[in-house]
C-alpha positions as CSV (number, residue, x, y, z in Angstrom):
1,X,113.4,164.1,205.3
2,X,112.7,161.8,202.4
3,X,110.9,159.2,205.2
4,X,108.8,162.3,206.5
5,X,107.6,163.0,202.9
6,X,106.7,159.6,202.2
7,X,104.6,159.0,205.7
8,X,102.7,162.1,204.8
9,X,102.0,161.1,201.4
10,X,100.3,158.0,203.4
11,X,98.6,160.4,205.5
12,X,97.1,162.0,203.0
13,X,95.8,159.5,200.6
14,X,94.7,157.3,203.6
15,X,91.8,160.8,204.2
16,X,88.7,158.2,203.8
17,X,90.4,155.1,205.5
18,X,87.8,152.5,206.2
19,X,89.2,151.8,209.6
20,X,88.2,154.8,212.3
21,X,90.8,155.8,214.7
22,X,90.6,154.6,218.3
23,X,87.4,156.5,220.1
24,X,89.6,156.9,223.5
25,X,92.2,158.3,221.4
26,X,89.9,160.5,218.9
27,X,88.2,162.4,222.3
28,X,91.7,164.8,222.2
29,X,93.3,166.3,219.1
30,X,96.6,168.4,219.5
31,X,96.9,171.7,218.8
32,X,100.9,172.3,217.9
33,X,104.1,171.1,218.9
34,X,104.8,174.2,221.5
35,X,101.5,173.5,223.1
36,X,101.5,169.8,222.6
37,X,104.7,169.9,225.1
38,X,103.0,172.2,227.5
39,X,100.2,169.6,227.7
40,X,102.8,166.9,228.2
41,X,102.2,166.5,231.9
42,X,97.9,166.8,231.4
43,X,98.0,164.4,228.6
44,X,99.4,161.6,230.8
45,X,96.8,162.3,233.7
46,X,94.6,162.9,231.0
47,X,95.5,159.2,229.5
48,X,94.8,157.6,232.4
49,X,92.0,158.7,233.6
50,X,90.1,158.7,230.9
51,X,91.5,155.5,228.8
52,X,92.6,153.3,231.5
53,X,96.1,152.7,230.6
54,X,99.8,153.3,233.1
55,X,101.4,157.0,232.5
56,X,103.9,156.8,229.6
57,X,106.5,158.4,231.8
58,X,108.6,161.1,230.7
59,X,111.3,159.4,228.5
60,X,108.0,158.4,226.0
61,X,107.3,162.5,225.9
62,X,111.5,163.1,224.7
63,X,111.2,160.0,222.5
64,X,111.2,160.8,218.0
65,X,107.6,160.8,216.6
66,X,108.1,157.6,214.9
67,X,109.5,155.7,218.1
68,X,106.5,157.1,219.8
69,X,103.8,155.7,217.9
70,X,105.7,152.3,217.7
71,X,105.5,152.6,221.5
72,X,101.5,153.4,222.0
73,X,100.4,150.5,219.4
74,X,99.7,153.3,216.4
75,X,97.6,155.4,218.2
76,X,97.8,158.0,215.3
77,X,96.0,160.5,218.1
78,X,97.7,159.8,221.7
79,X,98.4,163.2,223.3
80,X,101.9,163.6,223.9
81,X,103.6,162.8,220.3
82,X,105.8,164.9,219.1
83,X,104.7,165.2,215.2
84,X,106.9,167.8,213.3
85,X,104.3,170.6,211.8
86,X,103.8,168.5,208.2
87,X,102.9,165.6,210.1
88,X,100.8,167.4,212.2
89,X,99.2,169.0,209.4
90,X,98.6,165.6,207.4
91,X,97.1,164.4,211.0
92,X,94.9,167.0,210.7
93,X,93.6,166.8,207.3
94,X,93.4,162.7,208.1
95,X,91.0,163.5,210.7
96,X,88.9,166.1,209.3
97,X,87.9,162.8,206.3
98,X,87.7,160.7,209.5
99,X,84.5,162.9,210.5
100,X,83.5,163.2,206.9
101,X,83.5,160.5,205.3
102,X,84.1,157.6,208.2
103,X,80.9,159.1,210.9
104,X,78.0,156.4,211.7
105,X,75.3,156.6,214.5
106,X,77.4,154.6,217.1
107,X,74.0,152.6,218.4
108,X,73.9,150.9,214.6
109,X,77.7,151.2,214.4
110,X,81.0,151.6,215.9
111,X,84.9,150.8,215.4
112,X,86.9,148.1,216.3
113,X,89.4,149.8,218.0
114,X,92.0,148.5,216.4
115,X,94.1,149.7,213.4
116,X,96.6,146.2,212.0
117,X,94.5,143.4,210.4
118,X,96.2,140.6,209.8
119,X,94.4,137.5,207.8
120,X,94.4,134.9,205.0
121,X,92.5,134.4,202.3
122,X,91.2,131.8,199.8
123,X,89.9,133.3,196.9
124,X,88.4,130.7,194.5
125,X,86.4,131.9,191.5
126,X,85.3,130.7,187.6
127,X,83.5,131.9,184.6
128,X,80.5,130.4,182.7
129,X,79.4,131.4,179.2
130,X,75.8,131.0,177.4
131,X,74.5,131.4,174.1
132,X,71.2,131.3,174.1
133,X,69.2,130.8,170.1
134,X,65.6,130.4,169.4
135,X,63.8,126.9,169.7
136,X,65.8,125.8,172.8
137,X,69.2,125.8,171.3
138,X,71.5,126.8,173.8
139,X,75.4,126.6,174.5
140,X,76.6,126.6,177.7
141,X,80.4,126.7,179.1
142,X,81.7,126.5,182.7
143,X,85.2,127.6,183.6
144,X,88.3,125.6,186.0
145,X,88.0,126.9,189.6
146,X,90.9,129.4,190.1
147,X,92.2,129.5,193.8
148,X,94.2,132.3,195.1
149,X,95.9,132.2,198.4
150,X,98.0,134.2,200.2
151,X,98.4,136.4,203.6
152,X,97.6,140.3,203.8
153,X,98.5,142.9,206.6
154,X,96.9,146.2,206.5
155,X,97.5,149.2,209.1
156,X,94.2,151.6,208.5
157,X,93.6,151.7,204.5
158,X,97.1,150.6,203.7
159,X,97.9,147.2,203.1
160,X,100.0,145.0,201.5
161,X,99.1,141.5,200.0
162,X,101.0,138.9,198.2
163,X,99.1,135.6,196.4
164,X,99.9,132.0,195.6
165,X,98.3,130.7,192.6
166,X,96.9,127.6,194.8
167,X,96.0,125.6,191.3
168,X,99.9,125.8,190.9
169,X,100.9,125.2,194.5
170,X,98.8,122.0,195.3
171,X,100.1,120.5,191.9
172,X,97.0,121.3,189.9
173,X,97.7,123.9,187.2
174,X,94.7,125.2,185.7
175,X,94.2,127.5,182.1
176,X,96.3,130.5,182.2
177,X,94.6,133.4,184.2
178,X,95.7,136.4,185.6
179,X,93.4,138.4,188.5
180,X,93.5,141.7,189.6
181,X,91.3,143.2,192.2
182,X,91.7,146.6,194.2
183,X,88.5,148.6,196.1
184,X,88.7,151.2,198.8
185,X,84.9,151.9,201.3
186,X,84.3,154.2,203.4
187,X,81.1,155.0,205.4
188,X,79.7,157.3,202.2
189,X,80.9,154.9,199.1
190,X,82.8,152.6,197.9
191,X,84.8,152.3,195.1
192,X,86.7,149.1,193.2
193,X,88.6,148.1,189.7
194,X,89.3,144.9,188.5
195,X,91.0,143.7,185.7
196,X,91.0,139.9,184.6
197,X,91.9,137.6,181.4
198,X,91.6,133.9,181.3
199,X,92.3,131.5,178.0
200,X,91.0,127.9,177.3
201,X,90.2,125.7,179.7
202,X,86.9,125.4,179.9
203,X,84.2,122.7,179.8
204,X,81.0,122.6,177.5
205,X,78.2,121.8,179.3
206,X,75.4,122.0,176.9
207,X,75.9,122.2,172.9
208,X,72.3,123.1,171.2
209,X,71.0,119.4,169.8
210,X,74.0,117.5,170.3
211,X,73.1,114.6,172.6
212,X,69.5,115.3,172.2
213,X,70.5,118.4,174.5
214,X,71.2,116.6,177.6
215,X,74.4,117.6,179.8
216,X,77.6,116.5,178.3
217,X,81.3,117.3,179.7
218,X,83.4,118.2,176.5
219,X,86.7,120.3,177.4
220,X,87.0,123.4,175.5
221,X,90.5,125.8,175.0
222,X,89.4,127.9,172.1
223,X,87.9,130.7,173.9
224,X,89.5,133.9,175.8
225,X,88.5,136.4,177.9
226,X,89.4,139.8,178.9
227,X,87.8,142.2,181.2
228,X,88.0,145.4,183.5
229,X,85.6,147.0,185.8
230,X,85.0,149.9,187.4
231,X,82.2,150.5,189.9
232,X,81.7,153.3,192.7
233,X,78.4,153.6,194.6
234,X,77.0,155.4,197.3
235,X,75.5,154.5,200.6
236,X,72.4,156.3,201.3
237,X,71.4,155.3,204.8
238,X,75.3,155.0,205.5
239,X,75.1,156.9,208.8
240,X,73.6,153.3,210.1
241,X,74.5,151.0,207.2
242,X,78.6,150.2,206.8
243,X,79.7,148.0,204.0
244,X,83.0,147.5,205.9
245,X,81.3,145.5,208.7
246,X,80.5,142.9,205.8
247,X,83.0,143.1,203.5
248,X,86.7,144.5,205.6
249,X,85.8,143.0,209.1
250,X,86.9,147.4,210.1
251,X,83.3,148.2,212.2
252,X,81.1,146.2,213.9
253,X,77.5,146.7,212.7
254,X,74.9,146.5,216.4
255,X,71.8,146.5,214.8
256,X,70.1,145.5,212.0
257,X,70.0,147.7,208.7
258,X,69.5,148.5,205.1
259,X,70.6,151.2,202.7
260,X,69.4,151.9,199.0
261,X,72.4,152.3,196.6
262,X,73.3,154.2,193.6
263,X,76.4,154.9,191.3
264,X,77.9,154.1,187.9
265,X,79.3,151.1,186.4
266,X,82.1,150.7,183.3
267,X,82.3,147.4,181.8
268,X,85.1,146.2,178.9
269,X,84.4,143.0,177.8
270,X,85.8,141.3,175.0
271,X,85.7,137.9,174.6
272,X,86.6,135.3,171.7
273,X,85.1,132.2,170.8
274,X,86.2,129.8,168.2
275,X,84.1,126.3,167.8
276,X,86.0,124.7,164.7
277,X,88.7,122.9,166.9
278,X,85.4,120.3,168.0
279,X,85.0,116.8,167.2
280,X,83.5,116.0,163.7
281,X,80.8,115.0,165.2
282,X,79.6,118.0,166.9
283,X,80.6,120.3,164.6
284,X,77.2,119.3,162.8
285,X,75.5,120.5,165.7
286,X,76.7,124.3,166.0
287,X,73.6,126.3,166.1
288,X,73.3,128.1,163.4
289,X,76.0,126.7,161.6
290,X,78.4,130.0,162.9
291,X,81.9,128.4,164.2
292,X,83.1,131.8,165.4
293,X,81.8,134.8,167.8
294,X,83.4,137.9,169.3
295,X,82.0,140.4,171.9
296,X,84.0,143.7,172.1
297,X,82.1,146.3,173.9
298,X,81.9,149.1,176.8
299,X,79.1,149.8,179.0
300,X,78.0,152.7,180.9
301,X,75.5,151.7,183.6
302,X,74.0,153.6,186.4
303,X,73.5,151.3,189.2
304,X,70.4,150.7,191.6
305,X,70.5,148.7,194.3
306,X,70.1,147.5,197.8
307,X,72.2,146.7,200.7
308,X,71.4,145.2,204.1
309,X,73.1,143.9,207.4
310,X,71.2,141.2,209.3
311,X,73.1,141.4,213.0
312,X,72.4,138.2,214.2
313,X,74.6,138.3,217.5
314,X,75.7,142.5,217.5
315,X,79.7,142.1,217.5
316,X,80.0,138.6,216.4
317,X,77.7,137.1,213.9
318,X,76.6,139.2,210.9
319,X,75.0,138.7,207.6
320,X,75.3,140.5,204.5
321,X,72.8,141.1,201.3
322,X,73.5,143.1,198.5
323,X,72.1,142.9,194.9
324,X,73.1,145.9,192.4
325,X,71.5,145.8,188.9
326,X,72.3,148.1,186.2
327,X,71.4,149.4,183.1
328,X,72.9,151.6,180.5
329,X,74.7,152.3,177.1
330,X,76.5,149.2,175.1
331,X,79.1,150.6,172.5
332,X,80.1,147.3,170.4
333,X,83.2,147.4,168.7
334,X,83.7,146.8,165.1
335,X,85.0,143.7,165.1
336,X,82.2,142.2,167.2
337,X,80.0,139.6,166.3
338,X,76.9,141.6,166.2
339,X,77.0,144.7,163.6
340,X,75.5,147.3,166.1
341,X,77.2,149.4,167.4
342,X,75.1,151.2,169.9
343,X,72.5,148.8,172.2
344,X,70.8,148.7,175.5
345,X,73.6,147.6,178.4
346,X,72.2,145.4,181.1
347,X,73.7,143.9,183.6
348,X,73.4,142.6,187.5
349,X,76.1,141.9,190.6
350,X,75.1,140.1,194.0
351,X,76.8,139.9,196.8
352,X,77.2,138.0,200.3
353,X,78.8,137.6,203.3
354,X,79.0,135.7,206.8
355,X,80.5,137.1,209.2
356,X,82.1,135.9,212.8
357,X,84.0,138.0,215.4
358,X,85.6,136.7,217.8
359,X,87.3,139.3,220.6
360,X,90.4,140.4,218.0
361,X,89.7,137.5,215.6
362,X,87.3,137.4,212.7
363,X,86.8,134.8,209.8
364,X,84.3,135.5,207.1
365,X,82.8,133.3,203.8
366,X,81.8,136.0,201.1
367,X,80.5,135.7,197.5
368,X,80.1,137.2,194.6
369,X,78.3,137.2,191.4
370,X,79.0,139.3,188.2
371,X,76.6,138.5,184.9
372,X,77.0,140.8,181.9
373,X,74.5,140.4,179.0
374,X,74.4,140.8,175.0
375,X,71.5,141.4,173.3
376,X,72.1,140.1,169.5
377,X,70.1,140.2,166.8
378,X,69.5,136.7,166.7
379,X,70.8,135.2,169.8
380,X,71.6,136.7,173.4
381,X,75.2,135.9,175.2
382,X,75.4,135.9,178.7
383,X,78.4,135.4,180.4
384,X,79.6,136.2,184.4
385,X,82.2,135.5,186.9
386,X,82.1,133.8,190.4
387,X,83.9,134.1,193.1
388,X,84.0,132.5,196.5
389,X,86.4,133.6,199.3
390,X,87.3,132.5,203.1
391,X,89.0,134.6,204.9
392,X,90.4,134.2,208.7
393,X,92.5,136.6,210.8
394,X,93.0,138.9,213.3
395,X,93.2,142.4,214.4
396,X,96.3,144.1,216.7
């Protein structure tokens, strides 16, 4: 019992799944388990005439549920399996989402016609900081490269992942960091959180006068960083635009198109920066003569942007654009730098992708750019993270 309860929690929560069930499959839905075994013998000539493969044979028809589906490759919607009534229910309520929130015109877009991905991934990214004053004197900060690697295996929404830190692995320990990224799409919208801190480990770039202002490379641990985001947006044109073909290698996108984009945005930033542990003799060249800065503060943004899929070969090369700007409400926390507590929010996220397809495999090189700004009274702080990923697998 406790197994049927759990795959039907699954069912349930997979309603929006970004991967579309098989089109063969999805031309016949049961109707209950008295009639489903009435249709036992229809199903099979049904089966092979109209998806190509050999009759199951009647041992599949007597077979559990579970062993069933294990048997036709997850075929969630093969005539023929013998769901108990929940499960046929949650199969029900999957596939009523499927049409309502997974439907694209199928000469722009269409499945893959698989449900397992498996793939790895390299995810590399880093942070930069700026503080820009009058008369040119600017600071600027650049971040280690964090790598991330590890192998994930997803069945429909579901999936499970596991990461290396690859700094650690190949014998190159970076600043201490820890990453956190989770986002669900769907034809309509898409939705994602991340949470992130990093400490030290950064290099100074540019400090205001120092050096006559030219580039210098001075390493830097008396600064942290903690974040989380939230962002959800909706796809207008997403009938011919998916997000998926870019960005979770689920569709394949035929023809070229673009979509406008709206939703909401909620940034936490707060971030600490402490310039007193410098060398003597740039400590006489802090802008401003201020040794210490902090930036605790929410925004509420409303997003507005643009999305578009260049098909450059239709089910095999592909091409992905998206920029998303925002603007908003700033609430600064007391003990912020700045004294304000309410200010104009603005900030701006681009994205990329390449894609390749290859029959069932794929490989993929996407980016990403996140920039948050702070509008002081005196001096404006700008600081973003950057991400680079590869990405190779294959679906089953």
């Amino acid at each position: 019992m406790l197994h049927l309860i759990v795959l039907g929690i699954v069912a349930l929560w997979s309603v929006a799944l970004v991967v579309g069930p098989d089109i063969c499959a999805s031309e016949v839905v049961a109707a209950g388990d008295t009639v489903q075994r009435e249709m036992d013998v229809q199903c099979a000539d049904t089966l092979e005439r109209k998806c190509g493969h050999p009759l199951w044979g009647s041992e599949y028809y007597r077979q559990n549920w579970v062993k069933q589906l294990f048997a036709n490759g997850f075929r969630i919607n093969e005539p023929g399996i013998n769901y108990p009534k929940f499960m046929r229910f949650c199969l029900n309520v999957y596939n009523w989402g499927d049409r309502t929130f997974n439907s694209y015109d199928p000469e722009y877009v269409v499945g893959t016609g698989k449900n397992w991905k498996l793939y790895l991934n390299s995810h590399n990214w880093a942070q930069s900081y700026a503080l820009f004053f009058p008369e040119n004197l600017n600071v600027r900060m650049l971040s280690n490269v964090y790598s991330d690697l590890g192998p994930s295996i997803n069945f429909m929404a579901v999936g499970l992942s596991y990461t290396f830190n690859a700094n650690e692995l190949f014998g190159h320990p970076v600043a201490q960091r820890r990453n956190f990224d989770w986002n669900f799409t769907c034809a309509l919208f898409t939705f994602r959180y991340t949470r992130q801190s990093t400490g030290g480990g950064v290099t100074i770039m540019n400090f205001g006068k120092y050096n006559d202002g030219h580039h210098i490379s001075q390493d830097f641990n008396d600064i942290r960083q903690k974040s989380t985001t939230i962002d959800g947006y909706y796809f207008f044109n997403h009938r011919r635009y998916s997000h998926a073909a870019a960005y979770c290698y689920s569709k394949y996108q035929l023809k070229s198109a673009g979509t406008l984009i709206c939703g909401i945005n909620y940034e936490r930033q707060d971030v600490g920066i402490n310039f007193s542990s410098l060398p003597a003799d740039m400590l006489e060249y802090v802008p401003e003569g201020r040794m210490d800065y902090k930036f605790n503060y929410a925004d509420y943004n409303i997003i507005v942007g643009y999305g578009y899929n260049c098909v450059l070969t239709p089910r095999k090369w592909l091409f992905n654009i998206t920029a998303l700007p925002s603007i908003g409400y700033k609430h600064v926390f007391r003990e912020s730098s700045d004294g304000r507590k309410d200010m104009f929010a603005t900030n701006m996220k681009l994205l990329f992708s390449f894609v390749y397809n290859y029959k069932a495999l794929f490989s993929s090189l996407t980016g990403r750019f996140d920039g948050a700004f702070y509008l002081g009274e005196a001096y404006t702080f700008f600081n973003s993270n950057m991400s680079l990923s590869l990405t190779v697998g294959a679906r089953f």
